[in-house]
C-alpha positions in Angstrom: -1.3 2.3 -10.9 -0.7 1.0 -7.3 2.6 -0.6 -6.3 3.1 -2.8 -3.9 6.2 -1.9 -1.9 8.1 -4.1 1.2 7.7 -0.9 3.7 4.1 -1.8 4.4 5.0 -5.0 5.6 7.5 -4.0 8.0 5.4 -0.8 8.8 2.8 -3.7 9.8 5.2 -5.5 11.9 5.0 -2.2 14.2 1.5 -2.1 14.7 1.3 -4.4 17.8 3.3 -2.3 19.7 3.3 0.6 18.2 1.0 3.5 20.2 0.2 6.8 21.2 0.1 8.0 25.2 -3.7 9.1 26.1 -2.5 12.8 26.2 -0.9 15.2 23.1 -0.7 18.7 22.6 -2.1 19.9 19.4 -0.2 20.6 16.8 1.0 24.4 16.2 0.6 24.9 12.3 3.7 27.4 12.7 5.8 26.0 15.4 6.6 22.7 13.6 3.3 21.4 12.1 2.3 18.8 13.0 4.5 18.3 16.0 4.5 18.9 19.2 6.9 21.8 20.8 8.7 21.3 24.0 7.5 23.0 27.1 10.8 25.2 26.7 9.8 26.2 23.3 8.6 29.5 23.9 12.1 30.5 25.0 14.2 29.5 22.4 14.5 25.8 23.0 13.5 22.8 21.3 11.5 23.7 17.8 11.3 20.2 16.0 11.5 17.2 17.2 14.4 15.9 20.2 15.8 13.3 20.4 15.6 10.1 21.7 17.6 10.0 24.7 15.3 9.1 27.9 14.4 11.7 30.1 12.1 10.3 32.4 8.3 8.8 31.4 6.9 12.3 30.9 9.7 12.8 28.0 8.9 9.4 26.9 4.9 9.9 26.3 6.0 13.1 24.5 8.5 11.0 22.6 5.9 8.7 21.5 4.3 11.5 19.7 6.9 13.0 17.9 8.8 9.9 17.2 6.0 8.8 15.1 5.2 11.8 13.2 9.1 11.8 12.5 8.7 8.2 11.1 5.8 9.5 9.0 7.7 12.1 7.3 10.2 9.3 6.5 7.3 6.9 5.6 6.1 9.5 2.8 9.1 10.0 1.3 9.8 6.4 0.5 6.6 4.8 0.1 3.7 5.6 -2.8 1.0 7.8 -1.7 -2.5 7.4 -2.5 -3.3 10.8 -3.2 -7.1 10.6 -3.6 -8.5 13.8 -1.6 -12.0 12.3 -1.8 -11.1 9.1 -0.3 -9.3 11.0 2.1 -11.9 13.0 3.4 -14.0 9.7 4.4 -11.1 7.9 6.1 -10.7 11.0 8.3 -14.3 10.9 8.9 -14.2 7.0 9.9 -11.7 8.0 12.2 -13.2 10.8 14.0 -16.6 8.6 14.3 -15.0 5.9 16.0 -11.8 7.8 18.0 -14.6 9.4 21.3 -15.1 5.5 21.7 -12.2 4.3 21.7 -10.6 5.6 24.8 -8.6 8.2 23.4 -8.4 12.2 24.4 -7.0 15.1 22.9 -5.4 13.2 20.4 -5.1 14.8 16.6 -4.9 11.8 14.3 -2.8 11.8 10.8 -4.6 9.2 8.6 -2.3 8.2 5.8 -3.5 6.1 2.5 -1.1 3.8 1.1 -1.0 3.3 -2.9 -0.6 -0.5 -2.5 -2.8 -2.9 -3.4 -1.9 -5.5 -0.3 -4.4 -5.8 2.4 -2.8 -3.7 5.0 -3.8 -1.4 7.8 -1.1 -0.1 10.7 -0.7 2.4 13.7 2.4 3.9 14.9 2.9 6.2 17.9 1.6 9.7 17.3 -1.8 9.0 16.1 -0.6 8.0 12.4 -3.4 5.8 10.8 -2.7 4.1 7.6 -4.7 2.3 6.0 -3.6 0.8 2.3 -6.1 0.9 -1.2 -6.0 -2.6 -0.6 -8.3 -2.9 2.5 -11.1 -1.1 0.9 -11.3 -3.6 -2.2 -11.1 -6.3 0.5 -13.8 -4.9 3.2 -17.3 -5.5 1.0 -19.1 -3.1 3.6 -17.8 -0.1 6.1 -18.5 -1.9 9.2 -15.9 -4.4 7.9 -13.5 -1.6 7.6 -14.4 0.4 10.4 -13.5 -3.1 12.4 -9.9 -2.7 11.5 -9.6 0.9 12.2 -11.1 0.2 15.6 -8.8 -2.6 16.3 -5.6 -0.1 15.5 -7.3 2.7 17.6 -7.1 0.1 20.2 -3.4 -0.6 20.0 -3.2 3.2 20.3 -5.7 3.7 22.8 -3.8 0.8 25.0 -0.6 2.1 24.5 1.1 -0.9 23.3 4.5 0.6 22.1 4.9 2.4 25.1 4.5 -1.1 27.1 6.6 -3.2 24.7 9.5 -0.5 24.9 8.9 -0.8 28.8 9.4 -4.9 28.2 12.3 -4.5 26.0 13.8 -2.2 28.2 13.7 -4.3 31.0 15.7 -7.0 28.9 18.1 -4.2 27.6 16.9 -4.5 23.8 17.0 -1.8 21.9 13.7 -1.9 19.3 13.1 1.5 18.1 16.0 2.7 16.4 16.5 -0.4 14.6 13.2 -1.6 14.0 12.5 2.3 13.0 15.7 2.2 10.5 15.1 -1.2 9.1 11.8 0.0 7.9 13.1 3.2 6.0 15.8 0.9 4.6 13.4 -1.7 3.0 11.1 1.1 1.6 14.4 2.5 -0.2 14.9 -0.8 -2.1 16.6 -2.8 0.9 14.7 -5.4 0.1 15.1 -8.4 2.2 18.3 -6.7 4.3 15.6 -4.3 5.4 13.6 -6.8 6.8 16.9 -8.5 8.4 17.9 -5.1 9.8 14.4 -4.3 11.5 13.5 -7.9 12.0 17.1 -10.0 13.1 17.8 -7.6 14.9 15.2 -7.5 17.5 14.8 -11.9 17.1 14.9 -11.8 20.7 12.6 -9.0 21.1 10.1 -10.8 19.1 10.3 -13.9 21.1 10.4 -11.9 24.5 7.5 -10.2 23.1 5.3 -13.4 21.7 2.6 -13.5 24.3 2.8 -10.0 25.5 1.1 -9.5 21.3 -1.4 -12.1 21.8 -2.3 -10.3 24.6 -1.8 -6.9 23.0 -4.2 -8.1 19.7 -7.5 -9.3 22.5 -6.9 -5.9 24.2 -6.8 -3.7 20.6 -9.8 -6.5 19.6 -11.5 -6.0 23.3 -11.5 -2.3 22.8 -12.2 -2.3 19.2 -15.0 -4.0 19.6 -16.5 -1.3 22.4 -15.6 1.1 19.7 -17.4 -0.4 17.0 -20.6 -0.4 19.0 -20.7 2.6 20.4 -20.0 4.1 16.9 -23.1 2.2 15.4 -21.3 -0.6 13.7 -22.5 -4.1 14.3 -19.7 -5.7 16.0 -20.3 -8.8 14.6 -18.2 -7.2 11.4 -15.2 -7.5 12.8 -15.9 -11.4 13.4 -16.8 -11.7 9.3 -13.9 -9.8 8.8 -11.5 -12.0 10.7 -13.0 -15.2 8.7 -12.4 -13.7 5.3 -9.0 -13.4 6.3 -8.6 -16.9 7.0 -9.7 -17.9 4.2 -7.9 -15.3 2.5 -4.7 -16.8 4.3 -5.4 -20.4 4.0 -6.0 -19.3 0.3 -2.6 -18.2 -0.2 -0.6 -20.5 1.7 3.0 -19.1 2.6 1.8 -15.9 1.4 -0.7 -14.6 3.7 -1.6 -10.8 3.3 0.5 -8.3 4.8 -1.9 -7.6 7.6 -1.8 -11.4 8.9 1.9 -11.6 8.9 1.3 -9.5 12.3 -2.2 -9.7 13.2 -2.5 -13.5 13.2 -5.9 -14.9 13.3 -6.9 -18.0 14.9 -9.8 -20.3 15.7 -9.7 -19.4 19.9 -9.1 -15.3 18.6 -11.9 -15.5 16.3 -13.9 -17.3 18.9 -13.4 -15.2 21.6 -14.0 -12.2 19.6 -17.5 -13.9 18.6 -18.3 -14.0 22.2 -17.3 -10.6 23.4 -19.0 -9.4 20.6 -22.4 -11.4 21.2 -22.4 -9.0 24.8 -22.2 -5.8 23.2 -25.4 -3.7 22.0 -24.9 -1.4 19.7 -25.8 2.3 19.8 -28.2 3.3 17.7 -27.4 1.2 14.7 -25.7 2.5 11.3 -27.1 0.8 7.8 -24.9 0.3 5.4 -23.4 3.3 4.1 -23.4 4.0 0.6 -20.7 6.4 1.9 -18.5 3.7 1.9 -19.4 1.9 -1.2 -18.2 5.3 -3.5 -15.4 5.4 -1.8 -14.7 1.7 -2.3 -15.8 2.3 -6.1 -12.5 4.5 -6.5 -9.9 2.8 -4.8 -10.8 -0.3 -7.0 -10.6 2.2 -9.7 -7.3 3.3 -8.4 -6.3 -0.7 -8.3 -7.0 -1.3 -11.8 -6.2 1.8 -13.5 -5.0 0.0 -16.5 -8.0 -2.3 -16.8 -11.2 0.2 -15.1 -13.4 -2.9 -16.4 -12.0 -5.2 -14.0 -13.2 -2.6 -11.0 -16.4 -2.6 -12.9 -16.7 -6.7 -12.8 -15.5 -6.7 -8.7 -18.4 -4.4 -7.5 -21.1 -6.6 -10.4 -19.6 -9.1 -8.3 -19.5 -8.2 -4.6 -23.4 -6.7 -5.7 -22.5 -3.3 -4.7 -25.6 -0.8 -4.9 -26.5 0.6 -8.1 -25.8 3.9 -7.1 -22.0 2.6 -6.3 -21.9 1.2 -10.1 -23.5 4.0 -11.4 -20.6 6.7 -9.9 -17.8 4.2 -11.1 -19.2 4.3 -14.3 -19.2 8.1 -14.4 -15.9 7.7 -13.0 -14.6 5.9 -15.7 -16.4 7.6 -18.3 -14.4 11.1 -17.2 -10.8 9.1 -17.0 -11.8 8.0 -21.3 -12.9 11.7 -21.3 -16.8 11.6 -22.0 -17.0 14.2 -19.2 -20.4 15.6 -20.6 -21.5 12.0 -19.7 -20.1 11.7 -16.4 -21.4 15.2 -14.9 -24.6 14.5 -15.9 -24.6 10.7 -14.0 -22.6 12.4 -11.4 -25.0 15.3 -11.1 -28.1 13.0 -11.0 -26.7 11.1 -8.3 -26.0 14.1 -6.2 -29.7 15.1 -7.0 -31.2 11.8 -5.7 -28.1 11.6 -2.9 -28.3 15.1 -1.4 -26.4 14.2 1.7 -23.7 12.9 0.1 -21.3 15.8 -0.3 -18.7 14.3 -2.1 -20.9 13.6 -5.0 -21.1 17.3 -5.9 -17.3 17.6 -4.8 -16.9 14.2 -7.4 -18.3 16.1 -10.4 -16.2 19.6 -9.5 -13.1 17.6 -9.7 -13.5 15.7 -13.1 -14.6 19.4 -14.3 -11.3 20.5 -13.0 -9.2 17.6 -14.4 -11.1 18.1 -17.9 -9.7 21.7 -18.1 -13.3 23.2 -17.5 -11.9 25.9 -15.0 -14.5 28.0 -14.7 -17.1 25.4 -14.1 -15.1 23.9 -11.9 -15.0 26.9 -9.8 -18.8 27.8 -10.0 -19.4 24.2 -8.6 -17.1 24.6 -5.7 -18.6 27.5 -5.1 -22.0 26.5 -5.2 -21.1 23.8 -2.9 -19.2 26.3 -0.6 -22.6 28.2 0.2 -23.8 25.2 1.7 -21.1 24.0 3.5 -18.4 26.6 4.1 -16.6 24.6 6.0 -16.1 21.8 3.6 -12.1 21.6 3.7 -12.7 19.0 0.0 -14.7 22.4 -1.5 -12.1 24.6 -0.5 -9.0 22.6 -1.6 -11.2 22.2 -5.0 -11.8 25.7 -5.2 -8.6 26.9 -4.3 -7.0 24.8 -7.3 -9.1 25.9 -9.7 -9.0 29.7 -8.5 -4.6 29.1 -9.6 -5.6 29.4 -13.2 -7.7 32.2 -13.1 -7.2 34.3 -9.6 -4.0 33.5 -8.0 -4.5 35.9 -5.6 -7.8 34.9 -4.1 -6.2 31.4 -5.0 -3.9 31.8 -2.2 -6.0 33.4 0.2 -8.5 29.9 0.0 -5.3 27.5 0.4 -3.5 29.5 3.5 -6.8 28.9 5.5 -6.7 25.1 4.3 -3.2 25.2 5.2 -4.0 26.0 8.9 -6.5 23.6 9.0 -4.8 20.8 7.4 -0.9 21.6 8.7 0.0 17.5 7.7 -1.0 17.8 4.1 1.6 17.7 2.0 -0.6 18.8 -1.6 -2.3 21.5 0.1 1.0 23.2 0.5 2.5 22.3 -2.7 -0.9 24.2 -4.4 -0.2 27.0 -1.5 3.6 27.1 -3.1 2.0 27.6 -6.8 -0.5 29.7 -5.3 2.1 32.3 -3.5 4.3 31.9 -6.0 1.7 33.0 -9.0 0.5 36.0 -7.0 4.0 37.5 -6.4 4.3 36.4 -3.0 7.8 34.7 -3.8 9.3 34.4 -0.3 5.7 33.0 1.1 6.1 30.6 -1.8 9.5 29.5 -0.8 8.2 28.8 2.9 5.2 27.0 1.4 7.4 24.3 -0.7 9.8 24.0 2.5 7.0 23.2 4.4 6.1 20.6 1.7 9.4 19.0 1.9 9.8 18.5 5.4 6.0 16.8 5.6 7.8 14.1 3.2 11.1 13.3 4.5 13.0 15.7 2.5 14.9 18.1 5.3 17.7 19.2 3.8 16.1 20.5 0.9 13.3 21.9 2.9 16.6 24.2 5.0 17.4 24.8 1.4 14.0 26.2 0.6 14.0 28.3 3.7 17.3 30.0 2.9 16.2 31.1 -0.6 13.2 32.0 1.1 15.0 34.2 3.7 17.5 35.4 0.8 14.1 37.4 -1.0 12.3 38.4 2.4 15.0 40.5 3.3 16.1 42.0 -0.4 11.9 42.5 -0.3 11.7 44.3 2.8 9.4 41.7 3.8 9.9 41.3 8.2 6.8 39.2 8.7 7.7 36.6 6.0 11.8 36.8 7.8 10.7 36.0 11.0 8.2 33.5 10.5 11.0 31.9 7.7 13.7 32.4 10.9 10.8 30.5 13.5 10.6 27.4 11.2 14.6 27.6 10.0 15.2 26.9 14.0 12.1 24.3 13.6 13.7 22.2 11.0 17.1 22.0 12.0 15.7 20.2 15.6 14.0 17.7 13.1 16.9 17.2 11.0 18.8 16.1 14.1 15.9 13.9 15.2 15.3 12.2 11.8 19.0 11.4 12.0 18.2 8.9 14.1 17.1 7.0 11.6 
């Protein structure tokens, strides 16, 4: 079941000035995954993450980048995850399809999915996209959701917390720390004196600030837009999409959803969007993608776990494609465990849907959750032959291969570790993986690597030093130095992350 949780609205109040600079490194899988080493690295200097002191704008654009990815560790290890590989995949394909247009470079994005069922969407510096259940059971069609995607590549793409720290710095208010802090405190059950500690804080900030965010939403909306367009989305979307929030809003009175309370929408914004968005052609247009409506299908599912019927009723409603009510049902069929049922409508789907690659990956996974192992594995496989590069397949694959070939198990989830160095399940499978084929020490490096990805530092040292403990009474020098390299790694994060 999803639970809504106060962080994503504070993590929303960040999104207007939240960004990330044009330029980033990419991240080293061994060298602090997911981070971005200092230039001084290579000699023994700065593993992890520094810290916040200024050191000139080059230090700051850098700081931008890791301050962010340090806020996402924190962010996973207080808020509820939507861990839904499938739905995964396709919000990191959305991204990629509208990023080229939307004036960012050599940037890696982190796409994060929120297990809340408030509308919500945010960006924070370091390319971190989240996007909550919620927005998908609001957004009937993808170019609706693309529209808020683009809009908080924009505030990336514009760099709008690097010009609203500029602002505040200029009035000698400090935002980040506290606004940073605040945020962590409310998604540990601060409650309300979260809010006060992110929020009263920085009252003058905010009012400082008020026009520079108007003018920071028509730039993320201006380039948004551009985005949209170029990607193959009608713009036009983003205008419906604005609407239904207002109605939405004037619906709900003092409670608008969380993504108002910071992205306010009004008559002249709606307006001026209509306009701009009445200029733009759009290249080579996209139809509506059934894509999205499967993917929409589960994250109502995920809503309603407790009453599936009422996700049924919302896509009868919103008169979703039969194909999108047809996988749902399949969906649910497998959840009251009529799986024979569901892999045949999920297999007949796939036949008359052959693009569509995470039907097939769809029917391997309720084969896996139904204990049918060696199906499950045949499928992947099968799937695998077609598209070997299919990082869903793999991570499929790999989890079924832990209950019948550890060893090959763990040979499938190191390469999907290297390719996916922000995912926190693919290493906790790596750990069971390691750990089942006798690699112990690798195992120990595989669950400190999980830890640190969410928030949990000092038992992630604590991993390392068991870790380091068996290497050596092993004999095993690759494992101890590579355990040494990220030991030196995580102890520069822990003294960032205690600036929170």
């Amino acid at each position: 079941m999803l639970h809504r949780t106060g962080t994503c609205l504070i993590a929303s109040a960040l999104s207007l000035v939240l960004a990330l600079p044009a330029q980033a490194q990419a991240p080293n899988r061994y060298e602090a995954p997911g981070l971005t080493r200092s230039p001084t690295s290579e000699t023994g200097g700065d593993f992890g993450l520094p810290s916040l002191s200024r050191q000139g704008s080059q230090a700051i654009s850098g700081q931008e980048i890791r301050l962010g990815r340090a806020w996402l560790r924190q962010f996973r290890a207080h808020v509820p995850q939507w861990q839904d590989p499938i739905a995964q995949d396709y919000m990191e394909t959305l991204v990629a399809r509208l990023l080229p247009y939307s004036g960012l470079t050599d940037v890696h994005p982190v796409v994060t999915l929120v297990a809340s069922r408030q509308l919500n969407a945010f960006a924070v510096p370091g390319g971190v996209i989240g996007v909550n259940a919620g927005l998908f059971a609001f957004a009937e069609g993808e170019a609706e959701l693309a529209s808020v995607v683009a809009h908080e590549l924009g505030h990336l793409s514009q760099r709008h917390y690097a010009r609203g720290q500029a602002r505040a710095e200029q009035t000698q208010i400090p935002t980040v720390a506290a606004m940073l802090a605040g945020m962590l405190i409310a998604a540990g059950g601060g409650g309300n004196a979260g809010l006060a500690a992110a929020m009263g804080s920085q009252a003058a900030f905010i009012q400082d600030q008020l026009s520079y965010s108007r003018r920071y939403e028509q730039e993320a909306d201006r380039v948004g837009l551009q985005a949209m367009a170029e990607a193959g989305y009608d713009p036009q979307a983003m205008v419906g999409m604005f609407r239904a929030m207002q109605r939405m809003a004037s619906l709900q009175g003092g409670s608008p959803p969380e993504f108002l309370l910071t992205h306010p929408v009004t008559e002249s914004r709606i307006s001026d969007t209509q306009a701009r968005a009445a200029q733009i052609s759009v290249a080579g247009s996209r139809n509506e993608n059934l894509h999205y409506q499967l993917v929409r299908a589960r994250a109502l599912l995920a809503i309603h776990e407790r009453d599936p019927q009422q996700a049924s009723t919302r896509l009868a409603q919103d008169e979703a494609p039969a194909a999108a009510r047809r996988y749902l049902a399949a969906l649910i069929d497998a959840q009251a465990g009529h799986t024979d049922r569901a892999l045949h409508e999920l297999d007949a789907l796939a036949q008359s849907q052959p693009d569509l690659a995470m039907l097939p990956a769809s029917a391997t996974q309720v084969a896996l959750e139904a204990g049918r192992i060696d199906e499950a594995i045949a499928r992947s496989r099968r799937q695998l032959r077609l598209m070997p590069d299919y990082s869903l397949a793999n991570r499929l694959l790999g989890e079924a291969l832990l209950q019948r070939d550890p060893d090959e198990a763990y040979r499938v989830l190191s390469a999907l570790a290297e390719a996916r160095p922000e995912d926190p399940q693919v290493f906790t499978l790596l750990a069971e993986a390691a750990g089942r084929s006798g690699r112990e020490a690798w195992g120990h490096l595989a669950r400190a690597e999980q830890l640190q990805l969410t928030g949990h530092i000092d038992r992630a040292i604590g991993q390392l030093e068991v870790a380091k403990d068996v290497a050596e009474r092993e004999g095993d020098s690759v494992a101890a130095n590579r355990i040494a390299q990220r030991r030196e790694a995580f102890i520069g994060y822990r003294e960032t992350l205690e600036t929170f």
